[in-house]
N, CA, C, O and CB atoms as a CASP TS submission, in Angstrom:
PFRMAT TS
TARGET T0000
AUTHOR 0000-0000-0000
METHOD Language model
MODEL 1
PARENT N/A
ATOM      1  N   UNK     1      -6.790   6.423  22.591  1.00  0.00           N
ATOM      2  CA  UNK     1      -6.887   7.213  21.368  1.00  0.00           C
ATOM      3  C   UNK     1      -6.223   6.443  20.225  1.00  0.00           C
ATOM      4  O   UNK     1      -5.476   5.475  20.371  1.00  0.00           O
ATOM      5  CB  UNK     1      -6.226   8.615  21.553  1.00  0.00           C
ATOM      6  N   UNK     2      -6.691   7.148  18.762  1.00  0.00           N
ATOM      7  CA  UNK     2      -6.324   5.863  17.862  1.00  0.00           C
ATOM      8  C   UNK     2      -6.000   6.811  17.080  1.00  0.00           C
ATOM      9  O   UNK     2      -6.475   7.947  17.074  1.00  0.00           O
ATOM     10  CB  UNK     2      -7.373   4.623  17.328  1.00  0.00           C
ATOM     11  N   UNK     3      -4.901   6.225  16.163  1.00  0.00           N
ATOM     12  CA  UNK     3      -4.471   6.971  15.331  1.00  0.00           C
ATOM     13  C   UNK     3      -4.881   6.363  13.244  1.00  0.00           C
ATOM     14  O   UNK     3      -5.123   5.294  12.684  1.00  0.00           O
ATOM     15  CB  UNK     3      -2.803   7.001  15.961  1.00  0.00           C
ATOM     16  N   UNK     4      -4.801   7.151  13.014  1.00  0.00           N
ATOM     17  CA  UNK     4      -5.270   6.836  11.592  1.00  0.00           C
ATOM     18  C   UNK     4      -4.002   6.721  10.564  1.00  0.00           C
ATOM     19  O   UNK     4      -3.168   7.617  10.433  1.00  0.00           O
ATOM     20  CB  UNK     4      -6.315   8.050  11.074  1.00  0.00           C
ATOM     21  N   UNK     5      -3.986   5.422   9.825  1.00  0.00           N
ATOM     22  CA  UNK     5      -2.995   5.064   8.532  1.00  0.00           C
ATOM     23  C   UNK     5      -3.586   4.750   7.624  1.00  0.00           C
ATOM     24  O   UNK     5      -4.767   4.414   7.707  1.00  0.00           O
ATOM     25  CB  UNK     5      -2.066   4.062   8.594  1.00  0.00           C
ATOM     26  N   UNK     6      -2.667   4.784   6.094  1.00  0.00           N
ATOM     27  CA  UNK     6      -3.170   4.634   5.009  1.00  0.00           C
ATOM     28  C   UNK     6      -2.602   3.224   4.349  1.00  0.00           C
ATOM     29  O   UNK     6      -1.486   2.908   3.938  1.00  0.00           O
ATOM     30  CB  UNK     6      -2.929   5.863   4.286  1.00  0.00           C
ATOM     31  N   UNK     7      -3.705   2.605   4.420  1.00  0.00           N
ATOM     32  CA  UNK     7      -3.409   0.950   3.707  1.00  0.00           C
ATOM     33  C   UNK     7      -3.297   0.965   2.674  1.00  0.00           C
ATOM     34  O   UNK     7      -4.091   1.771   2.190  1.00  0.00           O
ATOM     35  CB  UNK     7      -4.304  -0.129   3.751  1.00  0.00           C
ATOM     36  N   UNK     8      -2.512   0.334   1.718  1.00  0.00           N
ATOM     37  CA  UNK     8      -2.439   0.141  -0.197  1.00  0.00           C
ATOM     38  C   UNK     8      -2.380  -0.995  -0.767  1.00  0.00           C
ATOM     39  O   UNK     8      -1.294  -1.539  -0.962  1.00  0.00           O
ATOM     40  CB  UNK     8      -1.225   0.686  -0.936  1.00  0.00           C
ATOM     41  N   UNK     9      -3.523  -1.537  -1.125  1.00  0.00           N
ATOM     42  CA  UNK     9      -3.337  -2.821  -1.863  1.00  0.00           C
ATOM     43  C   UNK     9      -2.848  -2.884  -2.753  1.00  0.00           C
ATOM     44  O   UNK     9      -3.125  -1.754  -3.156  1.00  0.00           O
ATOM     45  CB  UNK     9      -4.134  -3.403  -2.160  1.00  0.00           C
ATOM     46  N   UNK    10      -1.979  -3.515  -3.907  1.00  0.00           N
ATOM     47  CA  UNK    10      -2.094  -2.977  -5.340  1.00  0.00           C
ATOM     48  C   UNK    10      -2.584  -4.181  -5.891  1.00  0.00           C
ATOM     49  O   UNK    10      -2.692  -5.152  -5.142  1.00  0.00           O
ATOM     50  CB  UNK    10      -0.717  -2.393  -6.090  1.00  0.00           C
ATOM     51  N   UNK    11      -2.931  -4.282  -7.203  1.00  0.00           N
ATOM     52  CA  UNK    11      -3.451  -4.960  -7.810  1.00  0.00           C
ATOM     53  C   UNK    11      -2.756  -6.295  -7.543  1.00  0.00           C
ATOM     54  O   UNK    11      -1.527  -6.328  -7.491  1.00  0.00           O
ATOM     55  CB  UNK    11      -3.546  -4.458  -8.978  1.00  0.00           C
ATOM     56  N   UNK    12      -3.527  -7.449  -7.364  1.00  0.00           N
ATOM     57  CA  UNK    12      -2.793  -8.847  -7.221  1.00  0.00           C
ATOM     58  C   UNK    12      -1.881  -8.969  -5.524  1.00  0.00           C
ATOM     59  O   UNK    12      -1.037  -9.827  -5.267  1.00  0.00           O
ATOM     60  CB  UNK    12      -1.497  -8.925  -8.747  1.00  0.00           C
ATOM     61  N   UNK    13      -2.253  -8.100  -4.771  1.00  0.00           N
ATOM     62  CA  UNK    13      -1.286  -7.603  -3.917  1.00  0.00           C
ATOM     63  C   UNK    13      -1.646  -8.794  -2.694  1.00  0.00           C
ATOM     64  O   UNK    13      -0.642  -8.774  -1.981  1.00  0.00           O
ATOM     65  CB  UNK    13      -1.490  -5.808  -3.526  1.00  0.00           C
ATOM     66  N   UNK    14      -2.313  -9.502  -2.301  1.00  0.00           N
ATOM     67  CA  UNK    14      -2.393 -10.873  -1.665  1.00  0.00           C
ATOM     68  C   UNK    14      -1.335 -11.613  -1.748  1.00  0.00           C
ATOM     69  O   UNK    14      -0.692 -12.116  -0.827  1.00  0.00           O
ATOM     70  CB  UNK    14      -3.352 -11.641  -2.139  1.00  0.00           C
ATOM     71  N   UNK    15      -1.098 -11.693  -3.257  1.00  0.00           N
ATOM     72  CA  UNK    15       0.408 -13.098  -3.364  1.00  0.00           C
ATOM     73  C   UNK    15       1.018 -12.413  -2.947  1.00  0.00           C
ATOM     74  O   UNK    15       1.933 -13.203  -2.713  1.00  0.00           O
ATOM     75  CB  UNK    15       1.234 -13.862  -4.751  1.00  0.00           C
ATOM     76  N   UNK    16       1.593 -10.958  -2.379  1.00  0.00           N
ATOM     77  CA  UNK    16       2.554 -10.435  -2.400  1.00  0.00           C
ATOM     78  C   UNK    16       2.701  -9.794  -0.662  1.00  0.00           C
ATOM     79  O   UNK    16       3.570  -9.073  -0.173  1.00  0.00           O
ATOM     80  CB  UNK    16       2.482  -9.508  -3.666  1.00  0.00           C
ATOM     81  N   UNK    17       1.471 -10.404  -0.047  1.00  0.00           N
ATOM     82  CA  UNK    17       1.657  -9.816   1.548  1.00  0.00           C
ATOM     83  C   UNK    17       1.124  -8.332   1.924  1.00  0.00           C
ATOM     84  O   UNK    17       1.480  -7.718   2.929  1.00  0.00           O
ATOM     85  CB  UNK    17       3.301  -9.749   1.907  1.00  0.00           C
ATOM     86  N   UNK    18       0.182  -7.845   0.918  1.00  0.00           N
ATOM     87  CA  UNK    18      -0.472  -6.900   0.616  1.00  0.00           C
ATOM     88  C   UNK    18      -1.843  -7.083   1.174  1.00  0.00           C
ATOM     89  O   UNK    18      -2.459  -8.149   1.182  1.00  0.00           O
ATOM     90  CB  UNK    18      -0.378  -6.718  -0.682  1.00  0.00           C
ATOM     91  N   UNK    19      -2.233  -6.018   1.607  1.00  0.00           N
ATOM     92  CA  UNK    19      -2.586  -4.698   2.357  1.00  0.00           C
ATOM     93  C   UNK    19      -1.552  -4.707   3.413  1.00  0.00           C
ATOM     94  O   UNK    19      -1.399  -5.440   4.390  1.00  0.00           O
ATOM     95  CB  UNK    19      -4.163  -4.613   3.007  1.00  0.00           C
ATOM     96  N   UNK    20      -0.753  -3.506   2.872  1.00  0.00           N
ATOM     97  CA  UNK    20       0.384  -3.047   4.128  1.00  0.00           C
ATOM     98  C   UNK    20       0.182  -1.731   4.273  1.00  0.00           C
ATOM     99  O   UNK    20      -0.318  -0.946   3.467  1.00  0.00           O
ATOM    100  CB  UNK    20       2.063  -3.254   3.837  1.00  0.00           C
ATOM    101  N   UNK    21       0.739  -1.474   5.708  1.00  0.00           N
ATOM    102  CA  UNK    21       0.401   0.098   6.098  1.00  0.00           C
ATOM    103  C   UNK    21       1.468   1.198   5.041  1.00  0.00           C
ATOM    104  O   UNK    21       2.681   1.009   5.128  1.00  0.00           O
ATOM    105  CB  UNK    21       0.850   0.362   8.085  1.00  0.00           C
ATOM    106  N   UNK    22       1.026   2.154   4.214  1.00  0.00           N
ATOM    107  CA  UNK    22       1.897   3.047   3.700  1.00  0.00           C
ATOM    108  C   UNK    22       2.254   3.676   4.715  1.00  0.00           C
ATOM    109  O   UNK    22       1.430   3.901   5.601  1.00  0.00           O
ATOM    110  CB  UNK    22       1.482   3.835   2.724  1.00  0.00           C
ATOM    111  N   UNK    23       3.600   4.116   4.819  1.00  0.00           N
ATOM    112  CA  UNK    23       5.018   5.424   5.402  1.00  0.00           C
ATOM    113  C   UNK    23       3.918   6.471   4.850  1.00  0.00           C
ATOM    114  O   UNK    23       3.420   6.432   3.725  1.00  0.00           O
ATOM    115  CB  UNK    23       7.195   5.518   4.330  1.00  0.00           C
ATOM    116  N   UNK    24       3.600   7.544   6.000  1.00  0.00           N
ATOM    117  CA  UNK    24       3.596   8.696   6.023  1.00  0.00           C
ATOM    118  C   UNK    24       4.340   9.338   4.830  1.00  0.00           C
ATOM    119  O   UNK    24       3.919   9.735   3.744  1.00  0.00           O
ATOM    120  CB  UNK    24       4.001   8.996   7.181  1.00  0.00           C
ATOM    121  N   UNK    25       5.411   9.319   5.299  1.00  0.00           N
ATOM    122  CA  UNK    25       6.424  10.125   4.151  1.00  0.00           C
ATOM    123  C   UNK    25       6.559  10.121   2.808  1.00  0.00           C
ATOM    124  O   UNK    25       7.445  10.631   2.122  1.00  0.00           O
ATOM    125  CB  UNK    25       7.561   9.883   4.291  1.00  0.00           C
ATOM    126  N   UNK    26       5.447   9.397   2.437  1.00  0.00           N
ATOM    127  CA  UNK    26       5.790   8.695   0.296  1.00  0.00           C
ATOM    128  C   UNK    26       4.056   9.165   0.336  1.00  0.00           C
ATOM    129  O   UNK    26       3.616   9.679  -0.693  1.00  0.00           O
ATOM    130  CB  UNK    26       6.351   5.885  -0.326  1.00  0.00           C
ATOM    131  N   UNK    27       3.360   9.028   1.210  1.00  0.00           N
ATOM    132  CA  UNK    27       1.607   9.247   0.821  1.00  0.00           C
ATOM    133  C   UNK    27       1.038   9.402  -0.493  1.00  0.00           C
ATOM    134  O   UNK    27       0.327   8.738  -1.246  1.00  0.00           O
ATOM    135  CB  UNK    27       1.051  10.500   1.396  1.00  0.00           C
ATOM    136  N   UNK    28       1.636  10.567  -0.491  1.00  0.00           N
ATOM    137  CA  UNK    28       1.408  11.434  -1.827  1.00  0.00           C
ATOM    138  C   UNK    28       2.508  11.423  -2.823  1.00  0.00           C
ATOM    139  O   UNK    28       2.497  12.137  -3.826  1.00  0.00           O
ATOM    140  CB  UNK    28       1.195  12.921  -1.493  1.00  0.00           C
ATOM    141  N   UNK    29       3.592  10.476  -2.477  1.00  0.00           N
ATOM    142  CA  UNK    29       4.216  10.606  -3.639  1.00  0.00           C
ATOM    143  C   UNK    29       4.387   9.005  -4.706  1.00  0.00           C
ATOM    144  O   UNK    29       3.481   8.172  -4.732  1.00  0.00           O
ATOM    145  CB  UNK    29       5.642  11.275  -3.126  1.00  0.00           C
ATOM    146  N   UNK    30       5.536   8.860  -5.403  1.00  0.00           N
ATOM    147  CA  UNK    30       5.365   7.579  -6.105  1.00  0.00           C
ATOM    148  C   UNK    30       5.599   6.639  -5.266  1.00  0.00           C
ATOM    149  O   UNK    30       6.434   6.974  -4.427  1.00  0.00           O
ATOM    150  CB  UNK    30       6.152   7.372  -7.225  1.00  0.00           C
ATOM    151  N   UNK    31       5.154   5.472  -5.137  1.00  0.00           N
ATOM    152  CA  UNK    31       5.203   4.282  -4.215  1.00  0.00           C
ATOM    153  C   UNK    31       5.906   3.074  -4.813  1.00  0.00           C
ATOM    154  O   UNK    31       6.010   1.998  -4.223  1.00  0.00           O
ATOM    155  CB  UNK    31       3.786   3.863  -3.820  1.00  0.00           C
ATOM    156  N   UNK    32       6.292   3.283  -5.798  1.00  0.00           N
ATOM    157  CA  UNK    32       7.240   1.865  -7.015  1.00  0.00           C
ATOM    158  C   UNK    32       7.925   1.538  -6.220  1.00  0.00           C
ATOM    159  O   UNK    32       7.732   0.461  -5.656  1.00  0.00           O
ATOM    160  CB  UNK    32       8.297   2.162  -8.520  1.00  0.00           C
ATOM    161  N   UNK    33       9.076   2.433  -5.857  1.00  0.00           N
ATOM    162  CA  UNK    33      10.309   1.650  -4.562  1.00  0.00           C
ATOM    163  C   UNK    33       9.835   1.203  -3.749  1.00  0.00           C
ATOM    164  O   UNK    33      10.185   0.047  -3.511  1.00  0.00           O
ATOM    165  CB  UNK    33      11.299   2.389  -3.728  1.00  0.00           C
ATOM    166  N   UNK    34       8.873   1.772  -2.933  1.00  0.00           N
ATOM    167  CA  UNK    34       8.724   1.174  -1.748  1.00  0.00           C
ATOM    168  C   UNK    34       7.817  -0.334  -2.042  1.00  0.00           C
ATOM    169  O   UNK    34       8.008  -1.347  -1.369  1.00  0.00           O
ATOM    170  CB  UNK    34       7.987   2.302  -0.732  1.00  0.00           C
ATOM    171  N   UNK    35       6.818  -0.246  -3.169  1.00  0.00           N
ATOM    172  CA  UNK    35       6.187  -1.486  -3.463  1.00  0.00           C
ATOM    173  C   UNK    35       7.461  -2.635  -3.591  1.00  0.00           C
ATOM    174  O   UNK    35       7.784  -3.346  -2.639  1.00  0.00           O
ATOM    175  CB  UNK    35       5.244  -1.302  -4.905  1.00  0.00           C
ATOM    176  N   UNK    36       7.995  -2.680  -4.671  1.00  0.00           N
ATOM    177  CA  UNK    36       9.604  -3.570  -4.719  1.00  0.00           C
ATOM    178  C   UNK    36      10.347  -3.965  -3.226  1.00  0.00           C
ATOM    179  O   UNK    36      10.623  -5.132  -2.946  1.00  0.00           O
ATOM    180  CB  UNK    36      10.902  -2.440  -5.569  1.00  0.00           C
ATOM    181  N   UNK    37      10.590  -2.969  -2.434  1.00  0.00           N
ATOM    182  CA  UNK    37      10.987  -3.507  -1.285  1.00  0.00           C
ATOM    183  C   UNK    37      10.419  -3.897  -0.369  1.00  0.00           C
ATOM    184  O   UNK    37      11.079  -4.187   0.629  1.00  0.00           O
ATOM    185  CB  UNK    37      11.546  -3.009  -0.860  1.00  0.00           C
ATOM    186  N   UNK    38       8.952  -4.055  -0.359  1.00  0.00           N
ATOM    187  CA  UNK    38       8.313  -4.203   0.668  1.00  0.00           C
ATOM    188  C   UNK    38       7.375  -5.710  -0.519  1.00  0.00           C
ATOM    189  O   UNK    38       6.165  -5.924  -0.442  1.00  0.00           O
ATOM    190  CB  UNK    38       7.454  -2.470   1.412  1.00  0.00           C
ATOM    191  N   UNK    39       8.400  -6.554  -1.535  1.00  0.00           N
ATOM    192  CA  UNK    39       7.813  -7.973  -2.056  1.00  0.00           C
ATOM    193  C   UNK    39       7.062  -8.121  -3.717  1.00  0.00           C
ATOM    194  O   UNK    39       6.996  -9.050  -4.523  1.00  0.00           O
ATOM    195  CB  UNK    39       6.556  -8.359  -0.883  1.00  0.00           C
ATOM    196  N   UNK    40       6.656  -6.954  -3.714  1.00  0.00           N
ATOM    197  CA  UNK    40       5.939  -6.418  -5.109  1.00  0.00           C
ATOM    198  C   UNK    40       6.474  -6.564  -5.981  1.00  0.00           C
ATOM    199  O   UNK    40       7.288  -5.641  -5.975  1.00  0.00           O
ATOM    200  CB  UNK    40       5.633  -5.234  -5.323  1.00  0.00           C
ATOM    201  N   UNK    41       6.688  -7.367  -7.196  1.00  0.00           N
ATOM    202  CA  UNK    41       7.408  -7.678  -8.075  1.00  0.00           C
ATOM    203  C   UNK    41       7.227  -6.092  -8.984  1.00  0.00           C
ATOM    204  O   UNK    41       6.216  -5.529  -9.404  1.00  0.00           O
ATOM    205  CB  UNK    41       6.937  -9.187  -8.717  1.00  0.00           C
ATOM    206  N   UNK    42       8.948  -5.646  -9.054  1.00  0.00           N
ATOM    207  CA  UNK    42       8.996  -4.540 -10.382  1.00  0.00           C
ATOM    208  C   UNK    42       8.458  -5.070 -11.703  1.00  0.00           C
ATOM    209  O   UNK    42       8.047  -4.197 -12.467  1.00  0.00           O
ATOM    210  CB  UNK    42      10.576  -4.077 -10.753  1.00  0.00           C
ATOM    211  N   UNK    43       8.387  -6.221 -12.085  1.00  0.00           N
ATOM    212  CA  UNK    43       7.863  -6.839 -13.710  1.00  0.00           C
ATOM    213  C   UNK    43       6.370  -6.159 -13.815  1.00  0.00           C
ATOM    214  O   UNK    43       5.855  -5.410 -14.646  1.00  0.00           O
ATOM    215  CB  UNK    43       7.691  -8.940 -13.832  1.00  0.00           C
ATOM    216  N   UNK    44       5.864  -6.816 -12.478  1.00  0.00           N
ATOM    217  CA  UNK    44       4.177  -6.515 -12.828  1.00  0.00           C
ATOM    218  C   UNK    44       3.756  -5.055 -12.520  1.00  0.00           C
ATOM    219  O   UNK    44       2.560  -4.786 -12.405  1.00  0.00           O
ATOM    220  CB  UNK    44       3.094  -7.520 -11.832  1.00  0.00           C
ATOM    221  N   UNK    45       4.767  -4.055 -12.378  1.00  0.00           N
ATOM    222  CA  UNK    45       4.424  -3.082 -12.485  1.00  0.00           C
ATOM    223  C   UNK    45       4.599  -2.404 -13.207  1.00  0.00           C
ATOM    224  O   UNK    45       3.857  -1.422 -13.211  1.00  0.00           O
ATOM    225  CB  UNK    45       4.501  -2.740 -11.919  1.00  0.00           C
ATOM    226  N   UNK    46       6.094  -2.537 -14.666  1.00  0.00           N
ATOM    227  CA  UNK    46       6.163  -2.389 -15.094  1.00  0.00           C
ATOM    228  C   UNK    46       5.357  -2.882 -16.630  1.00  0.00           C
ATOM    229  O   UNK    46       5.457  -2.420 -17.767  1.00  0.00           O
ATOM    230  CB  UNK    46       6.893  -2.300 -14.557  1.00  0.00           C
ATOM    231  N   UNK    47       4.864  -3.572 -16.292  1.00  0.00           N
ATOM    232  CA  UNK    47       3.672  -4.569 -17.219  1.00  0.00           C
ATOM    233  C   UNK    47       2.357  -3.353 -17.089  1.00  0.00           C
ATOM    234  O   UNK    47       2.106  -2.743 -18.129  1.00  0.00           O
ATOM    235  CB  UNK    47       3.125  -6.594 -16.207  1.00  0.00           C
ATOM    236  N   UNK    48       1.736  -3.093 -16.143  1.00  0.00           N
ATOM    237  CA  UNK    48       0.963  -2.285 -15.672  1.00  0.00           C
ATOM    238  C   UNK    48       1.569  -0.891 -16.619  1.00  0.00           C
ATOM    239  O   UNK    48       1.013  -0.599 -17.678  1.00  0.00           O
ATOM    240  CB  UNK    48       1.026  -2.319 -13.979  1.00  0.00           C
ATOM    241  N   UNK    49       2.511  -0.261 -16.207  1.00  0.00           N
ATOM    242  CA  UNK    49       2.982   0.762 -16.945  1.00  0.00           C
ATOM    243  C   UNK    49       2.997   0.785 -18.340  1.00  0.00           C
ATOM    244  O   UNK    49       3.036   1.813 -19.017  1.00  0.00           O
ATOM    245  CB  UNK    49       4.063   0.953 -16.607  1.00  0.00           C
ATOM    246  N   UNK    50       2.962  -0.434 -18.789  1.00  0.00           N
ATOM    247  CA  UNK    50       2.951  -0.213 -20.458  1.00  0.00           C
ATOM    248  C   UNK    50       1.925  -0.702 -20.957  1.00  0.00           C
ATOM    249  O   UNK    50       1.748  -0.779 -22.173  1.00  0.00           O
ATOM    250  CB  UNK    50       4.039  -0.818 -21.272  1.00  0.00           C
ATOM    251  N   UNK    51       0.805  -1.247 -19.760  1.00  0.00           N
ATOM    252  CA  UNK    51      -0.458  -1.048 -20.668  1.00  0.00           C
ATOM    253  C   UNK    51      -1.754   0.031 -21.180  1.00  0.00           C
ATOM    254  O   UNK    51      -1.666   1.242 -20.980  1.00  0.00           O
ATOM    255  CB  UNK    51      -0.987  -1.827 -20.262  1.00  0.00           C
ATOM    256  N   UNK    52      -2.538  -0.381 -21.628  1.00  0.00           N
ATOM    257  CA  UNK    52      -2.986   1.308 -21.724  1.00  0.00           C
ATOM    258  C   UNK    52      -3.708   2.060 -20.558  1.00  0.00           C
ATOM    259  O   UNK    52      -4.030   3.247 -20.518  1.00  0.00           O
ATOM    260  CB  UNK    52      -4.041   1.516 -22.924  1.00  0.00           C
ATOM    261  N   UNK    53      -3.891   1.049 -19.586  1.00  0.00           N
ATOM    262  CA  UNK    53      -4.164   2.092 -18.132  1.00  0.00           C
ATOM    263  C   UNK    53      -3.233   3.040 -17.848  1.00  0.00           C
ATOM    264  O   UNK    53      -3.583   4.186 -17.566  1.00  0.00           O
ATOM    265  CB  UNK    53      -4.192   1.337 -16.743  1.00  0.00           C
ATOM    266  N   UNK    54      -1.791   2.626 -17.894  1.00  0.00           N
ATOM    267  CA  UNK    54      -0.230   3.226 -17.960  1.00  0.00           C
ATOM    268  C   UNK    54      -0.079   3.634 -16.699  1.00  0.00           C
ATOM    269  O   UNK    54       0.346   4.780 -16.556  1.00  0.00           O
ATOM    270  CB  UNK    54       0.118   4.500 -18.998  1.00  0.00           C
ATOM    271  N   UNK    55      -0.383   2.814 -15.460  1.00  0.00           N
ATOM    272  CA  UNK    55       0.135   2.746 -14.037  1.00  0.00           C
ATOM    273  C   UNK    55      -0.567   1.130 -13.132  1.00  0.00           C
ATOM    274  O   UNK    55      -1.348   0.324 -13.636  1.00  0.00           O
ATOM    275  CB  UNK    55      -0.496   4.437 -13.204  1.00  0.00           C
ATOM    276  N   UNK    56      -0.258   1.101 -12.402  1.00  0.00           N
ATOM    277  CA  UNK    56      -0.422  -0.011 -11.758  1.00  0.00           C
ATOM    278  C   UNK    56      -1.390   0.469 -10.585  1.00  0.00           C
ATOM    279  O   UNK    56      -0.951   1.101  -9.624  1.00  0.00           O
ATOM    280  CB  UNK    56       0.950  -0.651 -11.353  1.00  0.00           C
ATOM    281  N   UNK    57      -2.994   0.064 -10.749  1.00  0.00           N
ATOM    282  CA  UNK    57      -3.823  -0.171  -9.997  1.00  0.00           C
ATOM    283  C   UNK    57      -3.357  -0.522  -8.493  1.00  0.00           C
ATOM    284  O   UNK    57      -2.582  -1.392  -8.094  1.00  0.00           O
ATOM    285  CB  UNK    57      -4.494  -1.046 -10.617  1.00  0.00           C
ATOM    286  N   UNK    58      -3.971   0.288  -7.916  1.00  0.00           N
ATOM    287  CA  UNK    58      -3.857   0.506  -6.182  1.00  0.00           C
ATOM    288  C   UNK    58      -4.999   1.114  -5.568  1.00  0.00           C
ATOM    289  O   UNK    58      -5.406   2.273  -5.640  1.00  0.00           O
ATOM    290  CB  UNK    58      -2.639   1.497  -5.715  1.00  0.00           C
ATOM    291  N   UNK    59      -5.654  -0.361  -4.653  1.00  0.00           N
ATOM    292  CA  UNK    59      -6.708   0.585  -3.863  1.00  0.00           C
ATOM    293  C   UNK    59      -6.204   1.390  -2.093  1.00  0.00           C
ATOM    294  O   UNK    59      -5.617   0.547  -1.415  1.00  0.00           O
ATOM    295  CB  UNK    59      -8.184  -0.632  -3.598  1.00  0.00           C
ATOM    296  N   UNK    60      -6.294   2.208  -1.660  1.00  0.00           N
ATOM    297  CA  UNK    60      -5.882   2.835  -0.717  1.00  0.00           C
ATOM    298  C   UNK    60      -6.918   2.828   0.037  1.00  0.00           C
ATOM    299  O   UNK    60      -7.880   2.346  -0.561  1.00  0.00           O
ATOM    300  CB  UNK    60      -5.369   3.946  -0.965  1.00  0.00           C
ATOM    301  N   UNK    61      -7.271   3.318   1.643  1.00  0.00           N
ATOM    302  CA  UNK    61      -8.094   3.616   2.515  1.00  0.00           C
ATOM    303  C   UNK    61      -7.363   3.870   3.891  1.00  0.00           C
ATOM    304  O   UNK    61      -6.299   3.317   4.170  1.00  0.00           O
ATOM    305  CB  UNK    61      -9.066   2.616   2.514  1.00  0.00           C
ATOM    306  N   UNK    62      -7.916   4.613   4.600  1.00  0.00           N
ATOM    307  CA  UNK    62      -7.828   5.143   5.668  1.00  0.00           C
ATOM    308  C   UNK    62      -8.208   4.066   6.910  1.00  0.00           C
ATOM    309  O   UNK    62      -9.277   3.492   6.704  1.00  0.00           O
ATOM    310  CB  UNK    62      -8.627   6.326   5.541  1.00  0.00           C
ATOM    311  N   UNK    63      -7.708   3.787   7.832  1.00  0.00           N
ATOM    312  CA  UNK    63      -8.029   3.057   9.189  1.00  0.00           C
ATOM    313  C   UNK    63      -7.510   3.369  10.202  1.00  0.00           C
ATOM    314  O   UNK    63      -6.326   3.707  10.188  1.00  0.00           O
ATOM    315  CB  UNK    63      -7.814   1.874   9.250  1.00  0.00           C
ATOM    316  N   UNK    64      -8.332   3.345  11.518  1.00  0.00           N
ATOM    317  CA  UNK    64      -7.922   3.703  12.629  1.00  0.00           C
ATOM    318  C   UNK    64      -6.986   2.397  13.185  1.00  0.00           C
ATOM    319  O   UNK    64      -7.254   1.217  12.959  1.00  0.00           O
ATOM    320  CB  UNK    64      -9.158   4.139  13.468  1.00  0.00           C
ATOM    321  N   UNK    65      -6.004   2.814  13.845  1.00  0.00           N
ATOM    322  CA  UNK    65      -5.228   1.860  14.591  1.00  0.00           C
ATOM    323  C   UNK    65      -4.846   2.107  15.910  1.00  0.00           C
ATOM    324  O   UNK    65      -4.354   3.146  16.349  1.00  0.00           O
ATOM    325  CB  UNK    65      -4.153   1.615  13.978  1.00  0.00           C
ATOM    326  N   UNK    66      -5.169   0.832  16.652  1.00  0.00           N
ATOM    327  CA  UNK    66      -5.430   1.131  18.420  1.00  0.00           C
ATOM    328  C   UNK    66      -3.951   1.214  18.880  1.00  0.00           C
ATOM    329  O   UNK    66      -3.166   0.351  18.486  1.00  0.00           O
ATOM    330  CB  UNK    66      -6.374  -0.337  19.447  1.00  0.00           C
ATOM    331  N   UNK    67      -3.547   2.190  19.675  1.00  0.00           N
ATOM    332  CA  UNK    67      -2.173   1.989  19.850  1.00  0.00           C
ATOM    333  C   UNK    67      -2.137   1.038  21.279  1.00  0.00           C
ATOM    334  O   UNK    67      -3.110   0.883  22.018  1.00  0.00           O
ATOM    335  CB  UNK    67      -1.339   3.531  19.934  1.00  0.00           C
ATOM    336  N   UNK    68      -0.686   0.399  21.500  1.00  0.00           N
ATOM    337  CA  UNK    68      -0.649  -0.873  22.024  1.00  0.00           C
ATOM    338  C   UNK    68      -0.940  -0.089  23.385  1.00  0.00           C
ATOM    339  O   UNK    68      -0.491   0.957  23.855  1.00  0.00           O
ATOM    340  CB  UNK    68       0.778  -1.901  21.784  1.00  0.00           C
ATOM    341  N   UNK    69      -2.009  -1.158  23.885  1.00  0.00           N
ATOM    342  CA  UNK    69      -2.382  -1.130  25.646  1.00  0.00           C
ATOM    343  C   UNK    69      -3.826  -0.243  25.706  1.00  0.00           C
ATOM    344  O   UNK    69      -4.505  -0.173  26.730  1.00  0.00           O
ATOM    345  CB  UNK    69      -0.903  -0.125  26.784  1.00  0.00           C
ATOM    346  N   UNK    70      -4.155   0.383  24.502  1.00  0.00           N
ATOM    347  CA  UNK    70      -5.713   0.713  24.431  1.00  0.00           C
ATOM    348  C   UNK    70      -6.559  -0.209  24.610  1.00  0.00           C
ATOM    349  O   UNK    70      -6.586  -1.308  24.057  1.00  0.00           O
ATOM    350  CB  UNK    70      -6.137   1.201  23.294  1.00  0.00           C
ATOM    351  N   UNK    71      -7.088   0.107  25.187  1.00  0.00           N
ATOM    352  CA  UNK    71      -8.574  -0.685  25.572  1.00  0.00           C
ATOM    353  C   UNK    71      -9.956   0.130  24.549  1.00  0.00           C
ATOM    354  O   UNK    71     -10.386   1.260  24.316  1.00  0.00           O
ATOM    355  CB  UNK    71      -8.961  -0.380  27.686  1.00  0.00           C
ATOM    356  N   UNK    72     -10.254  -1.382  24.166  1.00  0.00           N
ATOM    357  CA  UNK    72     -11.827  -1.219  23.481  1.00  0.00           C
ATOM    358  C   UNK    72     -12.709  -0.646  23.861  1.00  0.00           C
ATOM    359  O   UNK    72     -12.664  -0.338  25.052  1.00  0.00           O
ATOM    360  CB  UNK    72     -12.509  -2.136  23.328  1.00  0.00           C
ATOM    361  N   UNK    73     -13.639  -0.324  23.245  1.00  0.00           N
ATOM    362  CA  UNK    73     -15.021  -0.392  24.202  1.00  0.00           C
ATOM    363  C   UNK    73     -16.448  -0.656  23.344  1.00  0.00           C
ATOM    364  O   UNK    73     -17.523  -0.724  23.939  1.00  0.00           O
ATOM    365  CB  UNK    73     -15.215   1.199  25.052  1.00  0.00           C
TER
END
């Protein structure tokens, strides 16, 4: 059986070790801290924040993940 997580790229998020699995626990809420500690430079998000989009682009999606010792099929 597989369980389902929510991936978050943010914009430019490659140089930065991005697509990482989001914590349950922040889902729905702001993700700034956790972006910063998890490599995400605070500048370019705060750059993002003061332009006229006025947040920092993030694509999200849903994926199943095999838990360890599942077998394929």
């Amino acid at each position: 059986m597989s369980d389902k997580v929510t991936m978050v790229d943010p914009d430019m998020g490659w140089k930065y070790g991005f697509p990482k699995e989001l914590p349950k626990d922040i889902e729905n809420g702001d993700i700034t801290e956790w972006l910063v500690e998890n490599g995400y430079p605070r500048e370019v998000i705060e750059k993002w924040k003061q332009s006229d989009l006025g947040y920092l682009p993030c694509r999200y999606w849903e994926t199943d993940v095999l838990n360890v010792g599942e077998e394929t099929q």
